[in-house]
Backbone as numpy.savetxt, mean C-alpha at the origin, in Angstrom:
# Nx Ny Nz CAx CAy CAz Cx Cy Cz
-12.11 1.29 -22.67 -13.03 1.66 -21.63 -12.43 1.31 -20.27
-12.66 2.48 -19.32 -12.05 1.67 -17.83 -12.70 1.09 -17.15
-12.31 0.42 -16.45 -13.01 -0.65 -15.49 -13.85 0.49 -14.34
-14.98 0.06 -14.32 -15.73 0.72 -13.09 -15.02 0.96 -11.69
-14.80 -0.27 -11.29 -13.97 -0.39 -9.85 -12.57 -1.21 -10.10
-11.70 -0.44 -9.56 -10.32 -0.60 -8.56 -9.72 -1.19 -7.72
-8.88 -1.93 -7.50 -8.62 -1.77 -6.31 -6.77 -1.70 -5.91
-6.58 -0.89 -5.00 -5.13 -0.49 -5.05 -4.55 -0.97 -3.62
-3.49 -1.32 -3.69 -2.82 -2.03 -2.06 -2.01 -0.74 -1.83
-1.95 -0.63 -0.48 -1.27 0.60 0.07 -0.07 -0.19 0.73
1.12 0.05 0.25 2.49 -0.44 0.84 3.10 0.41 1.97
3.18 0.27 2.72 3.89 0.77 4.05 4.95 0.63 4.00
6.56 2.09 3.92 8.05 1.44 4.29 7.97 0.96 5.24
8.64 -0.13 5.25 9.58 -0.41 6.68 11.00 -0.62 6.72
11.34 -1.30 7.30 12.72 -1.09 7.96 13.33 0.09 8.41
14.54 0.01 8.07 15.24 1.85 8.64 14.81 2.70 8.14
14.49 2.71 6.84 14.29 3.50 6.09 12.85 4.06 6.27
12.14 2.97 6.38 10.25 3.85 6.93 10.54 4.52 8.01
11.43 4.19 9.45 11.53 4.17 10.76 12.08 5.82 10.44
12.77 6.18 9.76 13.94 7.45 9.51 13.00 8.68 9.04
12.11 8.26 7.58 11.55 8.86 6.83 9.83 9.38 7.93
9.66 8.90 9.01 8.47 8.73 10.01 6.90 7.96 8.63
7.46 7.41 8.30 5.94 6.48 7.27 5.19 5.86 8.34
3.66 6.07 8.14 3.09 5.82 8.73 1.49 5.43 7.83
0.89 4.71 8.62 -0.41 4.27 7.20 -1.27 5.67 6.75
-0.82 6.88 7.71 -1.67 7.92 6.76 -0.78 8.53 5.39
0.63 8.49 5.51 1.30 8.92 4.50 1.26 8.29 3.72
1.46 6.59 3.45 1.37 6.06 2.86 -0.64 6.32 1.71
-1.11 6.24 2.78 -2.63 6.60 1.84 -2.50 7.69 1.18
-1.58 9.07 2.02 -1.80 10.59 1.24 -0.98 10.18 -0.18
0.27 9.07 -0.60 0.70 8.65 -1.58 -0.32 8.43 -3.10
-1.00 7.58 -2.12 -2.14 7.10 -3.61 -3.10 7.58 -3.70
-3.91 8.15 -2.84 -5.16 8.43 -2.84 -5.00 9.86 -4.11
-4.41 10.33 -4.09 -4.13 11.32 -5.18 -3.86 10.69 -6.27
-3.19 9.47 -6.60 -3.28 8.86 -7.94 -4.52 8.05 -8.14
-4.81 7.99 -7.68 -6.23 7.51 -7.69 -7.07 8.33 -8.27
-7.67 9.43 -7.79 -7.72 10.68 -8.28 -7.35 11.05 -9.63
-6.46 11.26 -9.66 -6.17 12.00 -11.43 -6.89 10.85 -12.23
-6.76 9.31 -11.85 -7.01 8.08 -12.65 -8.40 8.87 -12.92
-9.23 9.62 -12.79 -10.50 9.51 -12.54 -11.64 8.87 -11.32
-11.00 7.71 -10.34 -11.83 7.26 -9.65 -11.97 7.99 -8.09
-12.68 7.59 -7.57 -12.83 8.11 -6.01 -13.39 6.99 -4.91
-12.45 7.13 -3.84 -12.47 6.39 -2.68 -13.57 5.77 -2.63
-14.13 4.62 -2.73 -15.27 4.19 -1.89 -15.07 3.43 -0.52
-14.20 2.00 -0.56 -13.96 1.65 0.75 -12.11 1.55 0.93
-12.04 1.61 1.92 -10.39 1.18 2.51 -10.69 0.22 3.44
-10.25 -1.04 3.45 -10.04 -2.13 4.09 -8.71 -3.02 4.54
-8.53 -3.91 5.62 -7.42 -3.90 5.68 -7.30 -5.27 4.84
-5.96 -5.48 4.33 -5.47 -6.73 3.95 -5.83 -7.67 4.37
-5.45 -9.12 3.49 -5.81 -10.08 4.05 -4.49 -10.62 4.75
-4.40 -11.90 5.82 -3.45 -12.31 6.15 -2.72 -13.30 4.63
-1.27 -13.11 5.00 -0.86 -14.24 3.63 0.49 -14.80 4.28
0.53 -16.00 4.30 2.16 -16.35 4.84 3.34 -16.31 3.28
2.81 -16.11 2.43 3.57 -16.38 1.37 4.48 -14.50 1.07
3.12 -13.64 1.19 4.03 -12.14 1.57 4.99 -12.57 2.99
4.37 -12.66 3.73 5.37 -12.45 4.98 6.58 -13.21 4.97
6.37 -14.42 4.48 7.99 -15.09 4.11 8.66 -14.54 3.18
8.19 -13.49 1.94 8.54 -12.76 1.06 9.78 -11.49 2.03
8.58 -10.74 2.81 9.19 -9.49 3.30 10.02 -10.29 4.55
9.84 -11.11 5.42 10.97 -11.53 6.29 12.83 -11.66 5.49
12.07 -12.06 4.00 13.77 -12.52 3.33 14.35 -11.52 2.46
13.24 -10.22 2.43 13.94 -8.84 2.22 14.52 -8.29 3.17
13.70 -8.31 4.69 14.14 -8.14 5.20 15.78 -8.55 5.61
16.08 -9.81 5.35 17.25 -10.34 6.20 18.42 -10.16 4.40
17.88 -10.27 3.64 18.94 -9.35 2.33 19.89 -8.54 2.56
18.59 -7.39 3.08 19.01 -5.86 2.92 19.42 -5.32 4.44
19.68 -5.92 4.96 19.98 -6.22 6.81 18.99 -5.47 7.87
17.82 -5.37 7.10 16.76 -4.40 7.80 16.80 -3.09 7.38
17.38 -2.42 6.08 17.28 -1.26 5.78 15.77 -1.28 4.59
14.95 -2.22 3.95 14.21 -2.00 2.86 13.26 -2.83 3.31
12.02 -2.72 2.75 11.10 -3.58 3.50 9.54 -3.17 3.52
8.74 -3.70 2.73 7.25 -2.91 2.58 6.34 -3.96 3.21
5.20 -3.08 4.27 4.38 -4.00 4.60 2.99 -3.68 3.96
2.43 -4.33 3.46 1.05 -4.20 3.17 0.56 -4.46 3.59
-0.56 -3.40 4.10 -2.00 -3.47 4.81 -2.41 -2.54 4.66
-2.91 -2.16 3.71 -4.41 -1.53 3.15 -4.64 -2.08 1.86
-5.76 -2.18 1.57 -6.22 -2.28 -0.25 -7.55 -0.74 0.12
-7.16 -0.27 -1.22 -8.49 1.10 -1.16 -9.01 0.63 -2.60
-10.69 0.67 -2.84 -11.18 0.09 -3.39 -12.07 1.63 -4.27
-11.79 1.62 -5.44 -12.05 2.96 -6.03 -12.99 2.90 -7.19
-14.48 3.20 -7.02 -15.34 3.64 -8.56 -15.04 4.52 -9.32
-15.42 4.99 -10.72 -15.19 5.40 -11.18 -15.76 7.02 -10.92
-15.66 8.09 -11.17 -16.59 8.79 -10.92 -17.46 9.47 -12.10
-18.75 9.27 -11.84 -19.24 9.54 -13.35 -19.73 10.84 -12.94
């Protein structure tokens, strides 16, 4: 049985590679919101992330890896019912 409600984080590229490709938080949503969809569920809220220092020290040390070419920021979670 599936779970009634969802909830999915929307990853944003960054580095060169978001900067090149033009990613932006609506592309990133047009990404999932369609998998979301086939899953069966439908949008109810989009909210933004919470703050976390433990991601951001995460993506600062991808960042400095990959010399600024790779790099995802999160800020969205979309929160999805089922649709009956």
């Amino acid at each position: 049985m599936k779970p009634r409600n969802v909830v999915r984080r929307v990853s944003m590229r960054g580095g060169w590679l978001g900067l090149f490709s033009g990613e932006s938080q609506g592309k990133a949503l047009e990404r999932v919101i369609p998998q979301l969809n086939a899953e069966g569920y439908r949008v109810s809220f989009i909210v933004s992330d919470k703050f976390s220092w433990g991601r951001k020290l995460l993506n600062v040390l991808v960042f400095a890896v990959t010399l600024g070419f790779v790099g995802f920021v999160e800020n969205l979670m979309i929160i999805g019912e089922l649709d009956a």
